[in-house]
Structures are given as C-alpha cells and as structure tokens.
TIKEPA-143458 format. One record per residue (C-alpha): x, y negated, z; residue in three letters. Coordinates in nm, 4 decimals. Example, Ala and Ser with C-alpha at 12.3 -4.5 7.8 and 13.67 -1.06 7.14 Angstrom:
xx, yy, zz, rest
1.2300, 0.4500, 0.7800, ALA
1.3670, 0.1060, 0.7140, SER
! end
This chain:
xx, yy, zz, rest
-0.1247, 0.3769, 0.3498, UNK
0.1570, 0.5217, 0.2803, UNK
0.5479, 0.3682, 0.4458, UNK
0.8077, 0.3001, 0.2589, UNK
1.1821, 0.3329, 0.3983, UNK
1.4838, 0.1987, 0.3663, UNK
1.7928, 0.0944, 0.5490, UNK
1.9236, -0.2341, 0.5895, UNK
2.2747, -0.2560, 0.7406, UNK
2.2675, 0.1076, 0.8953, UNK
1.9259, 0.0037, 1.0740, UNK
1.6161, 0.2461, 0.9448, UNK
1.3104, 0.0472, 0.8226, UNK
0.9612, 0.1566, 0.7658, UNK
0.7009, -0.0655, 0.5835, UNK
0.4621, -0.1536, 0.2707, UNK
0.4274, -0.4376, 0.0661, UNK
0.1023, -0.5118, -0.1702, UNK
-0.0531, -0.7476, -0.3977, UNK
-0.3497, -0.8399, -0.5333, UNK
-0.4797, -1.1288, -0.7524, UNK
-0.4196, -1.4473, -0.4869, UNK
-0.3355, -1.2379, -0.2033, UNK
0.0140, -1.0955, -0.1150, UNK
0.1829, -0.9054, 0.1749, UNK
0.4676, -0.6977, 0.3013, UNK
0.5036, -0.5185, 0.6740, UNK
0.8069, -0.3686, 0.7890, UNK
0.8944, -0.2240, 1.1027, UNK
1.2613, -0.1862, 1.2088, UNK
1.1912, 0.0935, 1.5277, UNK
1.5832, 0.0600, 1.6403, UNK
1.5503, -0.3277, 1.6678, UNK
1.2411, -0.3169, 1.8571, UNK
1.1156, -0.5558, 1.5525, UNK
0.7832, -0.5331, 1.3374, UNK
0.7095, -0.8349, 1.0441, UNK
0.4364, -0.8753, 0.8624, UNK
0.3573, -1.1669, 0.5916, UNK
0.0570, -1.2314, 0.4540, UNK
0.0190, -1.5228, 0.1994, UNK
-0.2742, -1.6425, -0.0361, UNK
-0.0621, -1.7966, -0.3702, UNK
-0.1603, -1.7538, -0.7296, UNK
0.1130, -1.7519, -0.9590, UNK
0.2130, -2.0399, -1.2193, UNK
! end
C-alpha cells in the first residue's frame, strides 16, 4: 500500500483511501497529533 500525504493546517498527514463495489475506506494518520482514523463503510451508491 502505498501513503498518501498531505497537510492539514501545518499538521503532516499520512494515509490511503479505497473503494470497491459496496465497500469503502480511508486511513489517515496525523504522527504530530498522536492521532490515527480509519473508516470503513459498506454503502452502494444510488
């Protein structure tokens, strides 16, 4: 897998996102904040 970055506010993030028919999900990982997130979700679009 490969991360993503981006910065947010001056604060460095690292993460990845994906989808896949019914299934979708992000992770991102703010190191300075102490912070990790990570969504998953099983929707199907209208």
């Amino acid at each position: 897998m490969i991360f993503m970055t981006d910065d947010w506010a001056g604060v460095r993030g690292y993460g990845h996102g994906g989808d896949y028919p019914g299934f979708h999900s992000i992770m991102w990982i703010l190191p300075e904040r102490n912070t990790a997130v990570f969504f998953s979700l099983m929707a199907e679009y209208p």
